[in-house]
C-alpha positions as CSV (number, residue, x, y, z in Angstrom):
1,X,28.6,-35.0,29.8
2,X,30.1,-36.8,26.7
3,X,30.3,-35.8,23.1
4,X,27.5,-37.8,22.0
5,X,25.0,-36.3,24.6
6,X,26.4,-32.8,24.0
7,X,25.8,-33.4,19.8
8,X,21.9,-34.9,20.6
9,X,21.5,-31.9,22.4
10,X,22.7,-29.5,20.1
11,X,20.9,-31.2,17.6
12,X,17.4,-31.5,19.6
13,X,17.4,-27.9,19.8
14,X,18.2,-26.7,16.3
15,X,15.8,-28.9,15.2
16,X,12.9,-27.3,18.3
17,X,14.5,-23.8,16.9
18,X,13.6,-24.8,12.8
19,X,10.1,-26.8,14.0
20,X,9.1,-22.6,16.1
21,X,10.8,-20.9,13.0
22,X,8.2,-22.9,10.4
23,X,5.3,-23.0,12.6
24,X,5.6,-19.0,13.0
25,X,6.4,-18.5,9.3
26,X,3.1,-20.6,8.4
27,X,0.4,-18.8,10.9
28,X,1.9,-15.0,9.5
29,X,-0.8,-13.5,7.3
30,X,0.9,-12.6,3.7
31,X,-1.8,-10.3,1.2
32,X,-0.5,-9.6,-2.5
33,X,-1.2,-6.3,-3.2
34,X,-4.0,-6.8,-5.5
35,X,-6.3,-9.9,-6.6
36,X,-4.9,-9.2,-10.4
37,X,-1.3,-8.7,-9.4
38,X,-0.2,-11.0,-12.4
39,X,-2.3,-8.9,-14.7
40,X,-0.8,-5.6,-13.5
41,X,2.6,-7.1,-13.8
42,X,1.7,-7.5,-17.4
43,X,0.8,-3.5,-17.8
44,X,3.8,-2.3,-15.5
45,X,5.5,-0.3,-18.0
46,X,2.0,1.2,-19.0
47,X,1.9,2.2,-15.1
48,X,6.0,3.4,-15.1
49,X,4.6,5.4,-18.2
50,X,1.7,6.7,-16.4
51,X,3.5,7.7,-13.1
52,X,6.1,9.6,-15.2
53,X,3.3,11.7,-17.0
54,X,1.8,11.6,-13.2
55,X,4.7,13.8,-11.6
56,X,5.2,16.3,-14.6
57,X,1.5,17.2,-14.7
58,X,0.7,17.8,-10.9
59,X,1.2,17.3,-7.5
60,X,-0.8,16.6,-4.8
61,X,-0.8,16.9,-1.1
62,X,-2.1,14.2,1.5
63,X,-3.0,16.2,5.0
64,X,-4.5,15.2,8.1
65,X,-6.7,17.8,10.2
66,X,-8.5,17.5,13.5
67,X,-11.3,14.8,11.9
68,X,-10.2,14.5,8.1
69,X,-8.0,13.5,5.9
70,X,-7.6,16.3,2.9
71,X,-6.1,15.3,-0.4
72,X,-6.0,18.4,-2.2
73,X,-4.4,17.8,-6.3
74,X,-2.6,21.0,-7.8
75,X,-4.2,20.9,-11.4
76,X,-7.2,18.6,-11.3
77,X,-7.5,16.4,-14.1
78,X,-10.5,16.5,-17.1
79,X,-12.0,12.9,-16.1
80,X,-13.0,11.6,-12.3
81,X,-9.8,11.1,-10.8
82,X,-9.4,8.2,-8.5
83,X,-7.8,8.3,-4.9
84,X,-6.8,4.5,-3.5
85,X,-5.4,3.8,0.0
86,X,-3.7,0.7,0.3
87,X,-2.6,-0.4,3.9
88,X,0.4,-3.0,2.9
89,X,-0.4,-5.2,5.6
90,X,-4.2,-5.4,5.9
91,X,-6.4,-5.3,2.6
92,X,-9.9,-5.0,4.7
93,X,-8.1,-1.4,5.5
94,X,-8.1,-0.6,1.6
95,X,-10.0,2.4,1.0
96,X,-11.3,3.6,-2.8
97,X,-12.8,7.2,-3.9
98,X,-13.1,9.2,-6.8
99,X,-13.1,13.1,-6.9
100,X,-13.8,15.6,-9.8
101,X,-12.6,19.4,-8.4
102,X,-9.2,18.1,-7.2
103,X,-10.7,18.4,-3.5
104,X,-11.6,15.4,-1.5
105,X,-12.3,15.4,2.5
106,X,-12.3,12.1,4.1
107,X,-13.7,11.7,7.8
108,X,-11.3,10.6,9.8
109,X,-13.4,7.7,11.2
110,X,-12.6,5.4,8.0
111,X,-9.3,4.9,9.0
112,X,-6.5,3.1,11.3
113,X,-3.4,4.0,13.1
114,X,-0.8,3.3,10.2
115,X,0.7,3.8,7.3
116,X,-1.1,3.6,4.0
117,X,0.2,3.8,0.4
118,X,-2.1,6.7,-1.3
119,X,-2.2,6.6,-5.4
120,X,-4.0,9.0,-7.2
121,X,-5.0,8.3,-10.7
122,X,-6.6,9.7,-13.9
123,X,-6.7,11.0,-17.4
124,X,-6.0,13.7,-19.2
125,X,-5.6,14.2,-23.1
126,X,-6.3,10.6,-23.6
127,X,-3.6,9.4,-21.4
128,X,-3.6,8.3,-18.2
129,X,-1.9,9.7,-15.2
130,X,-0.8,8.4,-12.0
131,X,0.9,9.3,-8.6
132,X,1.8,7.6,-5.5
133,X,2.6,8.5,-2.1
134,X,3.1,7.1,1.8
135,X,0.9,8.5,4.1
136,X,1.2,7.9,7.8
137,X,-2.4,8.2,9.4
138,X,-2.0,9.0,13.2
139,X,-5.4,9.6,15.3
């Protein structure tokens, strides 16, 4: 073999390799977080503000029992507080509740194998309060 075959070669299958690479990249499923994400990028220190008053108010605890999922919260806040699960790489797995007593028991039915980003959110005082945690669901 001469140079010149050796060099189409080469070329023919970097060019094969890029063509997979692209076709891949293309068919790969990519959700923004939220519909509004430009809107919330707008309010992100309001949010940084809110997390901070989040972790000096309470905590809360994510745990999973034989059928449920229990989301117990320290010091419940005055309003409804609101408890999101985001899955990062599905948004059909997105799950939205609200609880008033700091006690909320979901059936372990609503969700899949995997991780899922749990905020909890509220008010207090007039201000609003937020927290965030990952919580690996396992069946």
């Amino acid at each position: 073999m001469n140079w010149g075959k050796g060099i189409a070669l080469a070329l023919s299958v970097f060019i094969v390799f890029i063509v997979t690479l692209a076709t891949i990249m293309m068919r790969t499923k990519v959700d923004l977080v939220s519909d509004d994400y430009y809107q919330q990028e707008i309010q992100f220190e309001h949010t940084l503000e809110a997390q901070k008053r989040g972790e000096e108010l309470a905590a809360f605890h994510v745990s999973q029992s034989n059928n449920s999922v229990k989301i117990v919260v320290d010091n419940a806040l005055e309003s409804e507080t609101r408890v999101q699960f985001y899955r990062p790489n599905n948004r059909a797995l997105d799950l939205d509740y609200s609880m008033k007593d700091g006690l909320l028991i979901i059936p372990e039915n609503h969700f899949q194998k995997g991780v899922y980003e749990v905020v909890i959110s509220g008010e207090a005082g007039g201000k609003e309060y937020q927290q965030k945690r990952e919580f690996y669901f396992k069946p």
